[in-house]
N, C-alpha and C positions, 0 to 999 in steps of 0.2 A: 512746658509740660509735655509730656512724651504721649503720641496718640492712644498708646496702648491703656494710661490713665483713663480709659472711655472704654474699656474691656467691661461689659456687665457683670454682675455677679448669678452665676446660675440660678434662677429658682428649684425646688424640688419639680424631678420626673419633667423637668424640660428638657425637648429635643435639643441636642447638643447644635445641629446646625441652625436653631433657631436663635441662638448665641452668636453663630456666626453672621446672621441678618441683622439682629438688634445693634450689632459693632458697626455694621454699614451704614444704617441709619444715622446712627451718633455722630460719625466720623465724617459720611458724606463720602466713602470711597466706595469704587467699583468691585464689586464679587472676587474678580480675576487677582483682584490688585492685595485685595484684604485676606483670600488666601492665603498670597503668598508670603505677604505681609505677618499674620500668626500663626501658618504653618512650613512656611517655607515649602510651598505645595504649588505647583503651575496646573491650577484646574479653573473650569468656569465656574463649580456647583462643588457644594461640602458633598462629600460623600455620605452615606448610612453610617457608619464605624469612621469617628476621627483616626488620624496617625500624624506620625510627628506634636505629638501633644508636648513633648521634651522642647521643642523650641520655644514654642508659646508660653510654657511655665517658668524657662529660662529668662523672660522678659518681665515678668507678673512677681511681686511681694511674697509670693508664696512658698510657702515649702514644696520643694516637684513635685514627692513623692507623694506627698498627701493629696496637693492639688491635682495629679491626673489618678488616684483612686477616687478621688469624690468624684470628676467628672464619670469614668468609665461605671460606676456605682448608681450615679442619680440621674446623667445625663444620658447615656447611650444605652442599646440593644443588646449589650453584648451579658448583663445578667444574667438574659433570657435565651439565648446559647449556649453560656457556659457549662451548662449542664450535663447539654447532650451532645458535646464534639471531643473527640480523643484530646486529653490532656496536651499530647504536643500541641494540635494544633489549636490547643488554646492559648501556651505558651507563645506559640510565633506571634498568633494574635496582640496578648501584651506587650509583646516586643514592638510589634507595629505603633503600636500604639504610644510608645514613648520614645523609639527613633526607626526612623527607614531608611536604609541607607538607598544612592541613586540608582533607577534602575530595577528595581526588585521589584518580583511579584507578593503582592499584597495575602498574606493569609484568607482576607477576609471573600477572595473572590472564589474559592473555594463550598461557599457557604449557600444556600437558596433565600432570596430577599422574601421576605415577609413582606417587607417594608414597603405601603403607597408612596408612588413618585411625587406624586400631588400631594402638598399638606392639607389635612382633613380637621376641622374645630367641632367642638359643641357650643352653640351660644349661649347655652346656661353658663357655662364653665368662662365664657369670654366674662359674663356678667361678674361672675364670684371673682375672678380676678378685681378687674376694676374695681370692684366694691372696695376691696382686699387694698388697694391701693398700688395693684401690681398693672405694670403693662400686659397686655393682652400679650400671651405666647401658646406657640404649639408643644401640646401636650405628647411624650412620647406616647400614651397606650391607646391614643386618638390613631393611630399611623399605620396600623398595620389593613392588607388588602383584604376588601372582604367583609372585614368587619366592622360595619358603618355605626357602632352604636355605642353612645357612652356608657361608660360604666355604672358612673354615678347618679347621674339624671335618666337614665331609659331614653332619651331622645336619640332623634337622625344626625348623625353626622356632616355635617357639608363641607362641599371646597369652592361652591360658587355658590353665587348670590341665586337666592330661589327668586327673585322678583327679574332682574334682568341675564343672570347666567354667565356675568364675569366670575372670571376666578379672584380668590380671594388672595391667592397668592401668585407672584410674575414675579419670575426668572429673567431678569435683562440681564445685558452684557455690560450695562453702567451700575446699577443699582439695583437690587431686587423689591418691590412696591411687596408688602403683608400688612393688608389693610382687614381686620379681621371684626371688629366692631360695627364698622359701613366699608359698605364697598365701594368703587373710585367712582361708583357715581351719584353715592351720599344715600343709598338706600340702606337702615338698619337690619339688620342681622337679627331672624329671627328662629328661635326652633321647630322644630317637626318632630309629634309624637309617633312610637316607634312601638304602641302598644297590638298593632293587625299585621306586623309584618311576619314573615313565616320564618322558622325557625329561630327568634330574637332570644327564647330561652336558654337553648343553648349556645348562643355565641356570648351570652352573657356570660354562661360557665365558663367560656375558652377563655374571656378577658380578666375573670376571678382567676384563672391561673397563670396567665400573664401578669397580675397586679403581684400575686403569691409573690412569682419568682423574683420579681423587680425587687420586693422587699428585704426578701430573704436571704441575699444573693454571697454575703459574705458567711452566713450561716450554713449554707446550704454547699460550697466549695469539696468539701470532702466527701460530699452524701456516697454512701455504694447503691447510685440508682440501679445499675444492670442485676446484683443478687437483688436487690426488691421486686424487680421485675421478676427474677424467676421464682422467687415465692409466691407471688399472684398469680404468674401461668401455670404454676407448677398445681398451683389449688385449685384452679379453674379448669385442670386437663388439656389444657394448650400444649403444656410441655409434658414430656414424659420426666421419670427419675435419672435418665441417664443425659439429660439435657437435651434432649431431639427435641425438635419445636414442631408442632403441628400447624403449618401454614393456613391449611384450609381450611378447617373448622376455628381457628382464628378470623381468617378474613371472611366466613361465612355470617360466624354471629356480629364482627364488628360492621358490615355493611348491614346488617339487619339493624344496628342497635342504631347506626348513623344513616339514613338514606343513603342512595345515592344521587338523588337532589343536590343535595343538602354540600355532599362533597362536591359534587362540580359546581356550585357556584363559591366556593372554598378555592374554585381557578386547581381542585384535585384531578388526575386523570383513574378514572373507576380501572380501568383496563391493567394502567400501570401497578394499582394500587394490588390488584390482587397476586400481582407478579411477586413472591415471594416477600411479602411484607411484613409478614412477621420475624424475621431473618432479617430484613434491613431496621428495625426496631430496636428488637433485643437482643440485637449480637454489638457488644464494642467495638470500636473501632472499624464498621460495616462503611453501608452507603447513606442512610437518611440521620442530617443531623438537623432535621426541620421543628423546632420548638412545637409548634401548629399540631402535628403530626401527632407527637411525643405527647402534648397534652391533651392530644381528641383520647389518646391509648389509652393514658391513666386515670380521666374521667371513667372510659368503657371499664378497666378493672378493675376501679377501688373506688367509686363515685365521686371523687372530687382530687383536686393537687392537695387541699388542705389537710386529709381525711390521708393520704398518700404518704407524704412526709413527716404527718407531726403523730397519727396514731400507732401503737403498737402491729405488730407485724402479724398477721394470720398466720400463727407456726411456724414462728420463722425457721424450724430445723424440717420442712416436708419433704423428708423424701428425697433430699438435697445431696448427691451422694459425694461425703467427705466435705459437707458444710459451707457455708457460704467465704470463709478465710479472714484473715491473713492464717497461716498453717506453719506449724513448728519446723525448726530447722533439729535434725536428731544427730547430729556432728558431735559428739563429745566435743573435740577438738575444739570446736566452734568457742569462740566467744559470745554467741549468743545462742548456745544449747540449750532449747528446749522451750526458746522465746518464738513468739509468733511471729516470724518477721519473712516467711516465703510469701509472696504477694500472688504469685501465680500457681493454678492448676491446668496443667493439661489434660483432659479425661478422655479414653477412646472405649470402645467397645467389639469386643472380639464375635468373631462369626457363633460362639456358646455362648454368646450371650451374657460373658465375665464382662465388669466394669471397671476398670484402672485408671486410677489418677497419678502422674508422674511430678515433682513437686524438685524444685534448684533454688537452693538457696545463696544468692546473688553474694551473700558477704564472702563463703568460705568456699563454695563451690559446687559442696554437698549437693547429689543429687541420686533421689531414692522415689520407689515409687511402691503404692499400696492397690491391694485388692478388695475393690468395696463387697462387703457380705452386711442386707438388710438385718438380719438375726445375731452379728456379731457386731459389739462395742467397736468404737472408733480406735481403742488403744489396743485391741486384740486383732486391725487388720493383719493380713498376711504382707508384711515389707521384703521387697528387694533393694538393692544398695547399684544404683547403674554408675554410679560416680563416688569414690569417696571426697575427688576435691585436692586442690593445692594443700589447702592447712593441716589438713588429714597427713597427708604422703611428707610434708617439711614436717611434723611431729615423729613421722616413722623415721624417719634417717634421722632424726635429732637421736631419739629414743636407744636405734641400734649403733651410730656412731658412739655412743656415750658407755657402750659395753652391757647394755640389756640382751640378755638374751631371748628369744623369741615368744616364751611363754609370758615374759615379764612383757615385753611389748604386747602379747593380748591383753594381759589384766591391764595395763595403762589405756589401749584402746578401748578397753570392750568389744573385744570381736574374737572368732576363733584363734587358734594359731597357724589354723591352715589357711586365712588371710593374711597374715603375717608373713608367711611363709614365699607363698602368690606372689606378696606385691616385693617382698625383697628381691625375688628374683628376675620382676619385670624391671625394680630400680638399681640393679647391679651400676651403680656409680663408679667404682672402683675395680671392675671386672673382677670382683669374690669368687672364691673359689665356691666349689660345689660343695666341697664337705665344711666349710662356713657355715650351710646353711640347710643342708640336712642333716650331717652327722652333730648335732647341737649337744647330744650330751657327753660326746667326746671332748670337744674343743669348745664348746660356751658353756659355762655352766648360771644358773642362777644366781642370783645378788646374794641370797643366803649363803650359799656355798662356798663364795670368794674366800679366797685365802688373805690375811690382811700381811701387810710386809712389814718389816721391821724397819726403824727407823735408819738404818745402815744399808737396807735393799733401796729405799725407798732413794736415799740421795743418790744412790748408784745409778739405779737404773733412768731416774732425771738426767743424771748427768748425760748418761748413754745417749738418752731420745732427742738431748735439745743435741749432742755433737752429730747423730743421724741426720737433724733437718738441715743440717748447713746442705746437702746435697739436695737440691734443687728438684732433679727426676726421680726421688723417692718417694713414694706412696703409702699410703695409711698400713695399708696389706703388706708389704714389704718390711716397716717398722715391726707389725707385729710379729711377723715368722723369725724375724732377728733374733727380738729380746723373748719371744715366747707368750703366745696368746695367753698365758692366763698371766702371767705379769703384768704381761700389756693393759688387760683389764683390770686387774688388780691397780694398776694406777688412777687408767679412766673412774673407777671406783672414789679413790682418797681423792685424788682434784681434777676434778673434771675441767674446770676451769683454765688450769695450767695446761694441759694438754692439747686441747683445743685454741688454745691459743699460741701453742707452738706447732701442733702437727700440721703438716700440709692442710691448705681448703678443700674442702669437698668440690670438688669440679663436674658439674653437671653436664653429660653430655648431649645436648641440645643444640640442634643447627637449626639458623633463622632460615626461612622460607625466600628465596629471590624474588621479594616481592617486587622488585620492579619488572621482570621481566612478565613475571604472575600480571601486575597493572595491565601492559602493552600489550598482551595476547589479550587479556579480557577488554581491556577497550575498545581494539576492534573487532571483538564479537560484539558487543554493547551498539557499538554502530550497524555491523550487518543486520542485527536484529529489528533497531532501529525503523531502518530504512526498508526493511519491509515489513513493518508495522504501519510505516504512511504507506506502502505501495496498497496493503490493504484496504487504505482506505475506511478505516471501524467508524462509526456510528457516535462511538464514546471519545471523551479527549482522550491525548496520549498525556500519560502522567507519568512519573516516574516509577509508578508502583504497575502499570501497565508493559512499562518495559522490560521491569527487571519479572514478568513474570512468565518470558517469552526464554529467558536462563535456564539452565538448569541449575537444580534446586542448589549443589554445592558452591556455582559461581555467583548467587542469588546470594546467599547467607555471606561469602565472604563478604561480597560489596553493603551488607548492612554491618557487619560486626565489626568489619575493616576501611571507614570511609576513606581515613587520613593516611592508610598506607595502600591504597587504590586511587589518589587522585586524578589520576587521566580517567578513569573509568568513571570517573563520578564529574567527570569534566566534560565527558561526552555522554553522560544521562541529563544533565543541565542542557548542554547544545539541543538535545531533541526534545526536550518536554514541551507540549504545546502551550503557551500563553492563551489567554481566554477569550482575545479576540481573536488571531490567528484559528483557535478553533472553530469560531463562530462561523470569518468568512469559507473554511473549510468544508462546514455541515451545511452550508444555505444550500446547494442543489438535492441534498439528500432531504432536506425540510422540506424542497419543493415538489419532489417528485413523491412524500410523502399527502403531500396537503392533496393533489391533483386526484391521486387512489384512494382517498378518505371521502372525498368532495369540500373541502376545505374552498375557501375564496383564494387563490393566489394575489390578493393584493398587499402591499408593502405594512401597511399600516395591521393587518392580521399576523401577520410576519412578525413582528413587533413583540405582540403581546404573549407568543409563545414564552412556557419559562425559560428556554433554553438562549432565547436572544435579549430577555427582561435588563431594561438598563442598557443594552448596548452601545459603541459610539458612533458617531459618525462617519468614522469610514467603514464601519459592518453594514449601516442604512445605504451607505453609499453601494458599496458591492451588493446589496441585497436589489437593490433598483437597478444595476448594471446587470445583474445576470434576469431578471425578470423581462427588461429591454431584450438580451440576447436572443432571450427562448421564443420571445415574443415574434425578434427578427429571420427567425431563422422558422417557423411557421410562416410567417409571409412567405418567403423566398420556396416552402415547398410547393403552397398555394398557387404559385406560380406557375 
């Protein structure tokens, strides 16, 4: 029978690496070994966030894809993130999570741990198990820092034995002991009421909406939390109408409404927090993707997660200018004319105080932008047109190769004819004459007007145009001045068909950009920039979005828009992006020389618990004790 047949089945809302423990016990193998073993992973310790979950379900009865949704769904953290982290990097995340290839930095280290390193129990909760007939496990909403209190029962949380002060839970390098009913030296496990401790109320609220999300979590996938947020700031006067966020009368009432007690023992920094927080919140794709955070906010604005999500919207249209979206694409052209399907608004605000939303719609190209006015309807904005778009401009050349003339190309477009006119002349494909395209009611006339041909012109002049194409370097413009513009049309007219399928192609004159050599010049700017980005020295990691914002703005945008035809350039933003330990041993003297001007303890174990080294490994503790030696040695020697 294969070991894996001793694989537990999850209980509900257990810690996924608690699964990885219960396999050890079963099986009698070592942590290291049993990793590697169901994840094809070389670590001592599960991580917070499993990966490679695709090997392990490759061994298991199950169906993959179901099996590592129910795990990431009932066993793991990631519910309770998914919420508030840019969609990519929630996608990497899943990817993580069902293969990693070797080598690769993990999504997930991107992210701020909640999560206690220690596992924490309720012993009512050990009790209902047992009763239950379940083995004692770690609960995930027992685990996060800070918040020592059950949800269910009001009690104290523990990780070590109140009578002699073993942990309940040991990390060895053979087997890990989680002895959570007695501890290893047979003393029963008992509770501690949690009814005088100070602020227990609401951290009870925080883990009501930790529970929320756990539950909701495939429900909840699509939510538009960022416009919900702005309809609550927007009502509350946080935010203006034209989206400006009022930082400081946000962080004023939110430290009034939260202590600041209260957030520093939350392990919050007061100082950081008032540092533009409202902005790391309610802006997408910003800097805080902290659950903790995100749920003290929606508590402050809406009194609860539940009251948040499931109740109607306070006005959801306040003042919101050009509405919360998705926003029509207005492309005739378009195949999806007049469907909501622009997902994005850009809004700016001019020095009068005008408000403009610029709006691209990603199928056809279409990009137009409106002038919001409080007193005028949404469909009487003032529109400009900054883009008609691909599908737009391939209808124009269809429309006039086909023998319309310009007025009929407006009424098919809907637009003037002095657009019509405009864009012919910027798409002169065929290098058109001038009086093509001004003098229109000389030489084009309208479809009404056509002359029809007789059934004897009509073979003739077929004949004429297909023995024209055998020449090679003849051109559309050239056929016509032969046989005579209004015959010519006069054809295009009865088969459009046949023409077009014998006239020369339309040949677009468009030259591809060198982008290799475009790659090799931007590369090594990519590098120079690089390299003194570390000479700097910054405080923050170097990330890839760090670097590329040291570019100017046009070599910026290509290297997003153009990854695959910039590869050396995206070859040498990988070469410099900082890894998370490399950062760590990086910042240790900036850490230390901050602790020293704060009055901080510089000892290793203080060091530690900063969040910016939380979890570290062993060779960060290691350099962290090697550079505290140094500074140590090198005061002796001035002492001297």
């Amino acid at each position: 029978m294969s070991e894996l047949a001793y694989f537990p089945e999850p209980y509900p809302d257990e810690d996924y690496r608690n699964l990885v423990i219960r396999y050890c016990h079963k099986t009698s193998t070592p942590l290291v070994e049993c990793m590697n073993k169901l994840f094809n992973v070389h670590t001592g310790s599960p991580n917070y966030f499993p990966y490679n979950l695709g090997f392990l379900a490759g061994k298991l009865p199950y169906d993959e894809g179901e099996f590592i949704e129910s795990i990431i769904e009932k066993n793991t953290f990631f519910p309770l993130f998914s919420l508030f982290i840019p969609s990519g990097l929630s996608e990497q995340m899943i990817s993580d999570f069902y293969q990693v290839a070797a080598n690769k930095d993990l999504a997930i280290l991107s992210l701020r741990h909640n999560i206690g390193k220690e596992f924490k129990f309720c012993s009512r909760c050990i009790k209902e198990d047992i009763k239950q007939g379940k083995e004692p496990y770690v609960h995930r909403i027992h685990q996060f820092n800070n918040l020592d209190i059950c949800l269910y029962h009001k009690t104290k949380l523990i990780d070590k034995c109140p009578k002699c002060n073993v942990n309940l839970y040991e990390e060895t390098n053979k087997n890990p002991r989680l002895s959570v009913s007695k501890c290893k030296n047979g003393h029963l496990v008992d509770y501690e009421e949690c009814e005088n401790i100070e602020y227990t109320n609401i951290k009870i609220k925080v883990l009501e909406g930790i529970q929320f999300l756990f539950e909701n979590y495939s429900t909840l996938k699509v939510f538009p939390l960022y416009d919900y947020y702005k309809v609550y700031l927007v009502q509350k006067g946080y935010m203006e109408s034209s989206g400006k966020l009022n930082n400081k009368a946000f962080c004023k009432d939110f430290l009034k409404f939260y202590s600041e007690d209260y957030l520093i023992e939350l392990e919050y920094n007061v100082k950081q927090l008032k540092n533009r927080l409202a902005l790391r919140l309610f802006t997408k794709d910003k800097y805080s993707y902290d659950p903790i955070l995100h749920i003290l906010a929606i508590n402050f604005l809406a009194g609860s997660i539940e009251g948040f999500f499931n109740e109607p919207l306070p006005n959801l249209h306040s003042n919101i200018p050009f509405g919360n979206g998705p926003w029509p694409c207005l492309n005739i052209t378009c195949k999806y004319y007049n469907e909501k399907v622009v997902k994005k608004c850009n809004k700016h605000k001019t020095r009068r105080d005008n408000f403009y939303g610029s709006f691209l719609c990603l199928h056809c190209g279409f990009h137009y932008q409106l002038k919001h006015d409080d007193n005028v309807p949404t469909s009487k904005y003032r529109l400009w047109i900054i883009d008609y778009g691909g599908v737009w401009k391939k209808k124009l050349i269809e429309l006039y190769s086909n023998g319309f003339s310009q007025s009929g190309i407006a009424r098919e477009l809907n637009v003037a004819k002095s657009t019509v006119k405009s864009h012919l002349q910027k798409l002169t494909l065929q290098k058109i004459k001038e009086h093509d395209l001004i003098g229109e009611n000389e030489s084009r006339k309208t479809l009404s007007s056509l002359r029809k041909l007789s059934d004897e012109e009509y073979k003739k002049l077929k004949s004429i145009i297909k023995e024209l194409c055998k020449n090679n370097t003849i051109t559309r413009t050239k056929i016509s001045e032969i046989v005579g513009p209004k015959k010519y049309r006069a054809m295009f007219h009865m088969d459009p068909e046949w023409m077009n399928a014998v006239l020369p192609k339309i040949k677009f004159n468009f030259t591809e950009k060198d982008w290799k050599t475009i790659d090799l010049t931007l590369a090594d700017e990519v590098e120079r920039q690089a390299k003194e980005l570390y000479e700097s020295n910054p405080t923050r990691r170097i990330t890839k979005y760090l670097i590329l914002g040291r570019l100017n703005p046009s070599d910026k945008k290509r290297i997003i828009h153009h990854p695959v035809k910039l590869s050396e350039s995206m070859k040498m933003i990988k070469k410099y992006v900082e890894g998370k330990e490399a950062y760590q041993i990086r910042i240790i003297p900036h850490t230390l020389r901050y602790m020293k001007t704060t009055g901080y303890n510089t000892d290793p174990e203080r060091i530690y618990r900063f969040p910016i080294f939380n979890g570290c490994s062993d060779k960060v503790k290691q350099e962290i004790v090697n550079y505290i030696n140094s500074c140590t040695e090198e005061n002796d020697d001035t002492d001297i």
